[in-house]
FIDO-611471 format. One record per residue (C-alpha): x, y, z; residue number from 1; residue in three letters. Coordinates in pm, 1 decimal. Each point is the difference from the previous one (the first is absolute). Example, Ala and Ser with C-alpha at 12.3 -4.5 7.8 and 13.67 -1.06 7.14 Angstrom:
- 1230.0,-450.0,780.0,1,ala
- 137.0,344.0,-66.0,2,ser
END
This chain:
- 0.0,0.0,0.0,1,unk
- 106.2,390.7,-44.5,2,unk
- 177.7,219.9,232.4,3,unk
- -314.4,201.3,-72.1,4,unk
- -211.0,-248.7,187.6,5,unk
- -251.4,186.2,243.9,6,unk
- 164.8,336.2,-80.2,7,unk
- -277.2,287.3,-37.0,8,unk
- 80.3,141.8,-348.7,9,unk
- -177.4,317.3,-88.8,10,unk
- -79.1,60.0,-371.0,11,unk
- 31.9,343.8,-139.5,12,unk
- -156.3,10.8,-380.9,13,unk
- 75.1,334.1,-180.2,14,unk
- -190.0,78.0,-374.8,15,unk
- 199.4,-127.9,-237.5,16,unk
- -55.5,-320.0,-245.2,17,unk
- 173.8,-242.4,191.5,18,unk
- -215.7,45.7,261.8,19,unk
- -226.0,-327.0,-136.5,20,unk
- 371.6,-243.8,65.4,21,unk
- -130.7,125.5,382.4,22,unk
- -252.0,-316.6,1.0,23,unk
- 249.9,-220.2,-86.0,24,unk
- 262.8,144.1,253.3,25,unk
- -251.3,-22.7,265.0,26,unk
- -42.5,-389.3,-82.2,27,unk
- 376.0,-2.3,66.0,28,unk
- 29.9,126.7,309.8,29,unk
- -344.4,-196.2,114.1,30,unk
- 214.5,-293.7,-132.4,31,unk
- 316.4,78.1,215.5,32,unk
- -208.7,12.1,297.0,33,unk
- -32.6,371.9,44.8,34,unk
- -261.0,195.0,124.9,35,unk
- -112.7,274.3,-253.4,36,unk
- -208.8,333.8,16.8,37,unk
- 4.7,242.2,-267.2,38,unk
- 12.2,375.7,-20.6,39,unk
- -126.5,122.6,-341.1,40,unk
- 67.5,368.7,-133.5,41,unk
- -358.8,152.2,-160.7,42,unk
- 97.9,-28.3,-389.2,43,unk
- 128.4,-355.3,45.9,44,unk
- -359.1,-112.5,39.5,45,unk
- -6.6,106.7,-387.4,46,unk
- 253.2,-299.9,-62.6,47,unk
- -121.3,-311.3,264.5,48,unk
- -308.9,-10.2,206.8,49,unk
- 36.7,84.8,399.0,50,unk
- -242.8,-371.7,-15.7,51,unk
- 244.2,-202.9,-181.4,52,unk
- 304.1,125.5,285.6,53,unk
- -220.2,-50.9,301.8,54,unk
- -149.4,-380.1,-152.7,55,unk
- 318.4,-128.7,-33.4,56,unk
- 183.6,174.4,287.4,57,unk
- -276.5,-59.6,190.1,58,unk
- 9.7,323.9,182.7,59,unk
- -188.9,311.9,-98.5,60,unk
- 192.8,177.8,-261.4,61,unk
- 46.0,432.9,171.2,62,unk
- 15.4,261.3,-320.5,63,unk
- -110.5,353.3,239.5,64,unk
- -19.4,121.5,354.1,65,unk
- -311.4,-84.3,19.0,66,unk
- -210.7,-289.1,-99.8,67,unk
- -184.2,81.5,-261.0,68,unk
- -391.7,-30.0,-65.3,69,unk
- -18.3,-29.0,410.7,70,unk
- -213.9,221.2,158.0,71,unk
- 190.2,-25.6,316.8,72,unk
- 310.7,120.5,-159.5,73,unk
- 228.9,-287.1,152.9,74,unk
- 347.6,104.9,60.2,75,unk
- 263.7,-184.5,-221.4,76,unk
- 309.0,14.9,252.2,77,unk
- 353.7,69.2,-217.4,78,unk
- 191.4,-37.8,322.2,79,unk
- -156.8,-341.1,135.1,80,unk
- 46.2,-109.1,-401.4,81,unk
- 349.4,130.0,27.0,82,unk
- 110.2,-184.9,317.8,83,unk
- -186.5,-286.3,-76.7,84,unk
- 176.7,-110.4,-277.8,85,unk
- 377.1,-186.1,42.5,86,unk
- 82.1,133.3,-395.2,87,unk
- -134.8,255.1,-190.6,88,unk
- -35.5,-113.6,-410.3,89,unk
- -82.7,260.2,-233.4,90,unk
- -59.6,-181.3,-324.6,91,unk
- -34.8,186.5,-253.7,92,unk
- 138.8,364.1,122.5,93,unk
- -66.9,259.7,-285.7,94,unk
- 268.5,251.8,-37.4,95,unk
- -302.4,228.7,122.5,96,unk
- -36.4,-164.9,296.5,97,unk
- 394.4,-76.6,59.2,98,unk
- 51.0,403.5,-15.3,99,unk
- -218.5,63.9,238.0,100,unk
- 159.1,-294.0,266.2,101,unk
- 347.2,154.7,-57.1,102,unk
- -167.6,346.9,83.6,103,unk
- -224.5,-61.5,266.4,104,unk
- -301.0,89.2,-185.8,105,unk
- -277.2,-177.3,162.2,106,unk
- -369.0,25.0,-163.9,107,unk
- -177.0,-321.9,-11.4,108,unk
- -24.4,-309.8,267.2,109,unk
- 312.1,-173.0,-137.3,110,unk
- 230.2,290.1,-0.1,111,unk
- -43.5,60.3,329.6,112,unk
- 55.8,-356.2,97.7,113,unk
- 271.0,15.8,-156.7,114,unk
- 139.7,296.0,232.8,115,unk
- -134.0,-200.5,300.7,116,unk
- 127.4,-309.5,-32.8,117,unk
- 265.4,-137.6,170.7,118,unk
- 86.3,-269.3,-133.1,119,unk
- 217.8,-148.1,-325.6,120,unk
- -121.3,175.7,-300.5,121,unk
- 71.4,-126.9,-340.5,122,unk
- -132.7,170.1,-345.4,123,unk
- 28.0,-178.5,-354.8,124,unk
- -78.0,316.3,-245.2,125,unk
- -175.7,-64.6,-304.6,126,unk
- -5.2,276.9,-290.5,127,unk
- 81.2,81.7,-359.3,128,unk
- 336.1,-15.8,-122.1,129,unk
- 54.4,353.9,13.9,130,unk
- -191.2,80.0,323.6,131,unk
- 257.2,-251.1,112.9,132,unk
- 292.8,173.3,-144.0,133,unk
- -68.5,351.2,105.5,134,unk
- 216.4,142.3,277.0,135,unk
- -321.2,73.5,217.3,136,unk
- -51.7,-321.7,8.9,137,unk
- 355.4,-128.1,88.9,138,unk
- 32.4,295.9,270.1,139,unk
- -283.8,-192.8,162.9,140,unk
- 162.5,-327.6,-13.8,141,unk
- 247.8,176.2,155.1,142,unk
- -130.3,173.9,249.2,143,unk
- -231.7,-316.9,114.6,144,unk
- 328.6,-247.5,45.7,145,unk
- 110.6,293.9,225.3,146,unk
- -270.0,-18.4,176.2,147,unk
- 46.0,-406.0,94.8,148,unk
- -251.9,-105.2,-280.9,149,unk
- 60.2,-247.5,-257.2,150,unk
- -68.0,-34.3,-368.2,151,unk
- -85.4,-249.1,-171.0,152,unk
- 187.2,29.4,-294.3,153,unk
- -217.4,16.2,-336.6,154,unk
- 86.8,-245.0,-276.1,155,unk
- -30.8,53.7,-376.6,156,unk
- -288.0,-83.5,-260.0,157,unk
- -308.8,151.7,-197.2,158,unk
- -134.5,251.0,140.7,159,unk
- -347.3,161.6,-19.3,160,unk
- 110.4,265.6,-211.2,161,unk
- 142.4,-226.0,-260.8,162,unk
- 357.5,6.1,88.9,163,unk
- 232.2,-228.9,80.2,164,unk
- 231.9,88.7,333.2,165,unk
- 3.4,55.3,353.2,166,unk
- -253.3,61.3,213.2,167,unk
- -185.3,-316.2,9.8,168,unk
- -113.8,-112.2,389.1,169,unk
- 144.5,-315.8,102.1,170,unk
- -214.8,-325.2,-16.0,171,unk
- -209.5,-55.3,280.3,172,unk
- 249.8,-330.5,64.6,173,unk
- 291.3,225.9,-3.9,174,unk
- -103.7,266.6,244.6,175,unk
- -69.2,-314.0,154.9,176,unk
- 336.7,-141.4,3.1,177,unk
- 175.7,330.4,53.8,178,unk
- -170.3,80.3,278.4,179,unk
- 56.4,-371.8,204.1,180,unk
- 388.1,42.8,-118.0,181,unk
- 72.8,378.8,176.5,182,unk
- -216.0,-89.4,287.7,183,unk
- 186.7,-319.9,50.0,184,unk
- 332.4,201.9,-44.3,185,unk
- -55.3,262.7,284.0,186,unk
- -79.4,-264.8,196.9,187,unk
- 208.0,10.2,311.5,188,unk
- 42.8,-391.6,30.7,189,unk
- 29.1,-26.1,-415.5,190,unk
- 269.9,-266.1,-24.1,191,unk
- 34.7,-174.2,352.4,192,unk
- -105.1,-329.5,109.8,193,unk
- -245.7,-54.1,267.1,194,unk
- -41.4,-324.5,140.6,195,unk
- -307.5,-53.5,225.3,196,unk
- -162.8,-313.8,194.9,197,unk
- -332.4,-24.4,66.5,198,unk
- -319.2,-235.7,132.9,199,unk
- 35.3,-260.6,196.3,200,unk
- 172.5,-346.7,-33.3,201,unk
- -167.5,-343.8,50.5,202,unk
- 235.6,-291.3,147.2,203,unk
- -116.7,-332.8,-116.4,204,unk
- -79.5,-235.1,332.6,205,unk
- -133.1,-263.8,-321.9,206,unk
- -141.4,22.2,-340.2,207,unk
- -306.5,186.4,87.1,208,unk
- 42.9,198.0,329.4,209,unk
- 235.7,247.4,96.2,210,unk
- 110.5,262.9,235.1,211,unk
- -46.6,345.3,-44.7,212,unk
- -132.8,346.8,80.7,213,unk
- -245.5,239.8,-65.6,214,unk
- 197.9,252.6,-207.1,215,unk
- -193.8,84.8,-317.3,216,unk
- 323.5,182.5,-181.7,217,unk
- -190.3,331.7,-105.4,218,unk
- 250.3,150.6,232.2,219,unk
- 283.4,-81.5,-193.7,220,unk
- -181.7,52.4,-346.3,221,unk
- -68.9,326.4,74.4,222,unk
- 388.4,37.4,35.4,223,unk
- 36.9,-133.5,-326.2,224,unk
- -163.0,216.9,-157.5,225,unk
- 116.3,333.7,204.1,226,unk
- 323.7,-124.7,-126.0,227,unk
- -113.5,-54.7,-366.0,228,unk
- -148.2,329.9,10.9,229,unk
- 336.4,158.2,90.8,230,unk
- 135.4,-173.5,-300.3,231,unk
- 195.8,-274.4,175.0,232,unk
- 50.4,-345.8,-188.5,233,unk
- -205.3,-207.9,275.9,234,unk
- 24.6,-368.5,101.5,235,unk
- -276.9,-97.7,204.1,236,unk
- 67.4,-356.4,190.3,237,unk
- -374.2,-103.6,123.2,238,unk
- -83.5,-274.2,197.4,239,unk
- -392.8,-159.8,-53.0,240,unk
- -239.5,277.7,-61.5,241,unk
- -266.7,165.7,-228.8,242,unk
- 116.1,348.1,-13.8,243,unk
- 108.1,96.0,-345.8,244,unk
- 212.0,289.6,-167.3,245,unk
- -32.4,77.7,-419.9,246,unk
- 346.7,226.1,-26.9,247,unk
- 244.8,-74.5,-255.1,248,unk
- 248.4,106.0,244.3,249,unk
- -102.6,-282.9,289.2,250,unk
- 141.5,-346.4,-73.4,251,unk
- -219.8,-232.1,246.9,252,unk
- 188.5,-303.9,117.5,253,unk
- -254.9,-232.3,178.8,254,unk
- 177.8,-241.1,227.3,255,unk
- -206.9,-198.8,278.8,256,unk
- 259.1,-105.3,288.6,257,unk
- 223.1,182.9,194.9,258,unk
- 316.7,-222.9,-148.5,259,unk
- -160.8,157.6,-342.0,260,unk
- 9.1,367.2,95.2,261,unk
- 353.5,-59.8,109.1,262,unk
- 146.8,-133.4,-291.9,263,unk
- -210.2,259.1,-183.3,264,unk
- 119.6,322.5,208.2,265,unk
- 388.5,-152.6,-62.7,266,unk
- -77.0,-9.0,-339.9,267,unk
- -40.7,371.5,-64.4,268,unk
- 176.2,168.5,323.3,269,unk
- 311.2,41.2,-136.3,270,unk
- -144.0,245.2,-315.9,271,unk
- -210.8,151.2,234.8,272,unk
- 15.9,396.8,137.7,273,unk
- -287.7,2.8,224.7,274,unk
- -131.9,-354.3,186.6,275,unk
- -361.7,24.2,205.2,276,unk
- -99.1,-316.0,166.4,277,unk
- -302.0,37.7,72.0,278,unk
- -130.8,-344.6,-7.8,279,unk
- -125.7,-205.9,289.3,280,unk
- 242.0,-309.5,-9.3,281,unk
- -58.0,-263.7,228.5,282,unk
- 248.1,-58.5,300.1,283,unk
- -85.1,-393.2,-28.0,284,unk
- -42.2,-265.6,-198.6,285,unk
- -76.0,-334.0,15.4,286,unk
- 316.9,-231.3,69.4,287,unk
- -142.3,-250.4,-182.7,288,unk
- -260.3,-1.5,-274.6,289,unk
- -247.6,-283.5,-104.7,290,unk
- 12.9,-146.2,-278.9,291,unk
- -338.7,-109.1,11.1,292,unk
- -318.2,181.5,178.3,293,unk
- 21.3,-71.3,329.9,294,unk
- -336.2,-163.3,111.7,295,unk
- -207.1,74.5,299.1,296,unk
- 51.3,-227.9,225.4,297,unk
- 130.4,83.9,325.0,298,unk
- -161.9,281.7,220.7,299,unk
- 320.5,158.4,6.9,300,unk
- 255.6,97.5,-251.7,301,unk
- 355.9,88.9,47.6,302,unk
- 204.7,167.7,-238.8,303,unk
- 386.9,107.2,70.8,304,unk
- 97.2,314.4,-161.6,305,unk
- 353.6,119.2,-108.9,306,unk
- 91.9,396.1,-23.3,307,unk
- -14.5,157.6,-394.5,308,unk
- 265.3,151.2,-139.2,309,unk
- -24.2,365.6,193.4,310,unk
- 17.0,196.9,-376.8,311,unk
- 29.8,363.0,112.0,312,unk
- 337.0,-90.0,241.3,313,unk
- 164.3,-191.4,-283.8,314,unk
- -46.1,271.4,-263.3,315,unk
- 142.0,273.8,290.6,316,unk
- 278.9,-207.7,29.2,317,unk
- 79.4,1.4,-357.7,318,unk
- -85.8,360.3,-48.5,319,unk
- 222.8,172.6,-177.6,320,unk
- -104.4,326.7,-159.9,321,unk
- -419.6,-90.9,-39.2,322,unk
- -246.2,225.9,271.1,323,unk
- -149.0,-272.8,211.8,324,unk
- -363.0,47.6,126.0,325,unk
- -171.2,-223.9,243.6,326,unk
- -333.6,-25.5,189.9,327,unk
- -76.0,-81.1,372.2,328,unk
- -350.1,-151.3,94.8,329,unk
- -40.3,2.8,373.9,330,unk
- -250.0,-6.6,266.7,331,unk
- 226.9,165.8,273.6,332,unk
- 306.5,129.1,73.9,333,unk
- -44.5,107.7,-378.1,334,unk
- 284.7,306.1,1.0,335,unk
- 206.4,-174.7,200.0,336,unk
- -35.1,-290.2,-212.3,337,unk
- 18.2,136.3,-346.1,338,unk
- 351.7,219.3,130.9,339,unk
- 154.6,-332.9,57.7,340,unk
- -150.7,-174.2,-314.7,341,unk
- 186.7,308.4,-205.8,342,unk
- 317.4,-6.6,181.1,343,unk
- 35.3,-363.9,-10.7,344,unk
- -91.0,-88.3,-335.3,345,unk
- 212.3,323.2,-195.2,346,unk
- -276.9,199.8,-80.6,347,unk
- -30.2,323.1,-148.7,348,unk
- -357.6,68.8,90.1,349,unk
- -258.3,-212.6,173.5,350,unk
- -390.7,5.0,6.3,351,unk
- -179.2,-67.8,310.7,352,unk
- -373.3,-112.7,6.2,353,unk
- -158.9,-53.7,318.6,354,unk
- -343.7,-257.2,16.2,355,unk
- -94.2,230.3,319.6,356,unk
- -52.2,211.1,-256.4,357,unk
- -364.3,42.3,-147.9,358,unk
- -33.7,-34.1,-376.3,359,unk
- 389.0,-153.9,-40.9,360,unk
- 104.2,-296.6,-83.0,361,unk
- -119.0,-305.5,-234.2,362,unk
- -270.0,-59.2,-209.4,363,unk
- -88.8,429.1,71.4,364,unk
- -4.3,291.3,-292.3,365,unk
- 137.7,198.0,217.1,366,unk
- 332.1,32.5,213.9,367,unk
- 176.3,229.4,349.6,368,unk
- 382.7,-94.5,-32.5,369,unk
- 284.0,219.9,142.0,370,unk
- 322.0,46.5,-166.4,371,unk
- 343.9,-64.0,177.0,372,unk
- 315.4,96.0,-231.9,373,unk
- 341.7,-125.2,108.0,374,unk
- 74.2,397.8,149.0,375,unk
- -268.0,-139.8,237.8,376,unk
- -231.6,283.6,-166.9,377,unk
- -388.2,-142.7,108.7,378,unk
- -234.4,120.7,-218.0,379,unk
- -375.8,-59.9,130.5,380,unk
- -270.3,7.7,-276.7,381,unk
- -377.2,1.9,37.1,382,unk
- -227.7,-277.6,-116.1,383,unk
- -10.7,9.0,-409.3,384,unk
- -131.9,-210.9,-257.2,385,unk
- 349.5,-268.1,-133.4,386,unk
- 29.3,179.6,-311.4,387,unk
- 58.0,352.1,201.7,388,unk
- 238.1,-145.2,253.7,389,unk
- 239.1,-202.3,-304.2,390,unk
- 13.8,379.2,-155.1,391,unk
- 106.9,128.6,353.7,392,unk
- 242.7,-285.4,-15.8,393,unk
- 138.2,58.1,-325.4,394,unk
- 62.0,377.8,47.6,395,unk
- 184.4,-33.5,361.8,396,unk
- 259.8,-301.3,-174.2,397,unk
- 29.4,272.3,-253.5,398,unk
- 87.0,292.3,230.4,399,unk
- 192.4,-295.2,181.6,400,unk
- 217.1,-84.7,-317.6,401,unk
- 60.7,356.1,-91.5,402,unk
- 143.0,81.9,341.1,403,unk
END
């Protein structure tokens, strides 16, 4: 899936002819994942209907301050479109409507989005050859790159005026593909390696039952795809569970045993910048497993267990230059037990969830953790949903990194 996925993408459609390649650029991005809305400027209605935008966006298409034909005069909000959106696409921009960007002329809805957004903006101009050409025109490519926007370049081809040249807007699969590529290339983890554990693991006792524990693994999903989202190359080792993730960037291993996740983790630690173990491995396993299912016969049944591999301790101890991130799951003691968990076992950072607290733990949306670093920084954080806290995460090893 895209590094677009479940970014808010706001649409702005200026009056020129390439305004009807909008439909198919909003397939695109619906495609990738994104969310769309779309900003229209008055004459573009001449070239694509607000109803075709809004059906297949499937958001009501804003042309004017108001909404129009409403008695009630409804309020269309440039600022809450502005902040809403995570990048800005204008697609076509006139040379009418790029002059008045680079000059802060703001008279319809999508100019002064435009001026109130705060987020990535990128603008693929579409014109005639010589509209293209003129030095108005490049003074506003100019003058728009200084101000942190990016263009789109224009490609070559018939125009509507007959000729043959630049000016042409990119195809809707281009902007596309631009777009993923320079978002993917200011990404701050673009180019390192995250490995990350996750779920829980089942220890066979024989060829039906096994031991395990209630971990669903959305925690350490939603890491994944923080991480993805930051542009890093993710390996996601999961133990048994039906959480998913659809980003070309997260490679899922599934393993089912403890043994499994160790000879998985090995596998990859040594090409890895960042390791977060966040899965629940069991401590135990059965010393010996059945070969056959063990019948019901006895009212008692005694199985000997044997300790697992302890994963986390054997990849501090082969550490070398990788940012090591653990979590603690206690029920008391927990600060005093997670310090001792980090300093023992090399860490860089550790994660400390407490079942005291309400709304944390397994099988739960939602998670309280504190974060310990190794400068014995402790970093409380209020309950949040998983996805929230594996951004937290994600920023604070960045901050950690950069140091």
């Amino acid at each position: 899936m895209s590094i677009l996925k479940d970014k808010n993408i706001l649409l702005g459609v200026t009056a020129g002819i390439a305004a009807y390649k909008t439909a198919h650029l909003v397939r695109q991005f619906i495609k990738a994942g994104a969310n769309i809305k779309v900003v229209m400027t008055p004459a573009s209605k001449d070239f694509i209907t607000p109803l075709t935008l809004s059906t297949l966006s499937k958001n009501p298409v804003h042309s004017s301050f108001t909404n129009e034909d409403d008695d009630n005069a409804v309020w269309n909000n440039h600022v809450d479109l502005g902040l809403w959106a995570d990048l800005f696409v204008i697609a076509p921009a006139t040379a009418n409507t790029l002059s008045k960007m680079a000059n802060g002329t703001c008279d319809n809805l999508l100019l002064a989005t435009y001026l109130s957004a705060k987020c990535p903006v990128y603008f693929a101009p579409a014109m005639d050859l010589d509209m293209y050409k003129h030095e108005s025109t490049k003074h506003s490519f100019e003058k728009l790159n200084s101000f942190g926007n990016t263009m789109i370049p224009a490609t070559s081809g018939e125009l509507a005026s007959g000729l043959v040249g630049e000016g042409r807007m990119a195809e809707p699969e281009d902007i596309l593909a631009f777009i993923e590529a320079d978002v993917l290339t200011k990404l701050p983890l673009k180019g390192k390696k995250v490995l990350i554990t996750a779920g829980p693991t089942y220890e066979a006792i024989d060829p039906v039952r096994f031991i395990g524990n209630h971990s669903s693994g959305k925690m350490g999903f939603e890491i994944a795809k923080a991480a993805a989202n930051l542009g890093a190359e993710v390996t996601l080792v999961t133990g048994p569970t039906h959480q998913t993730v659809s980003l070309s960037l997260v490679d899922v291993k599934p393993v089912v045993s403890a043994q499994d996740m160790y000879d998985q983790v090995h596998k990859y630690y040594q090409y890895t910048d960042i390791a977060i173990l966040s899965a629940a491995v069991a401590d135990y396993r059965p010393k010996q497993v059945a070969e056959q299912k063990i019948k019901k016969v006895d009212s008692t049944l005694t199985v000997e267990l044997e300790k697992t591999k302890d994963i986390l301790k054997s990849l501090g101890q082969e550490k070398t230059n990788q940012f090591l991130v653990g979590f603690a799951l206690e029920t008391n003691n927990e600060l005093q037990h997670a310090k001792a968990k980090l300093e023992a076992k090399k860490l860089d950072l550790i994660v400390l969830n407490s079942l005291r607290d309400k709304g944390a733990g397994f099988g739960v949306s939602t998670n309280k953790v504190t974060f310990i670093t190794k400068s014995n920084q402790v970093i409380e954080n209020e309950l949040k949903s998983k996805a929230e806290v594996a951004k937290d995460l994600m920023q604070l090893i960045l901050k950690q990194i950069d140091a």
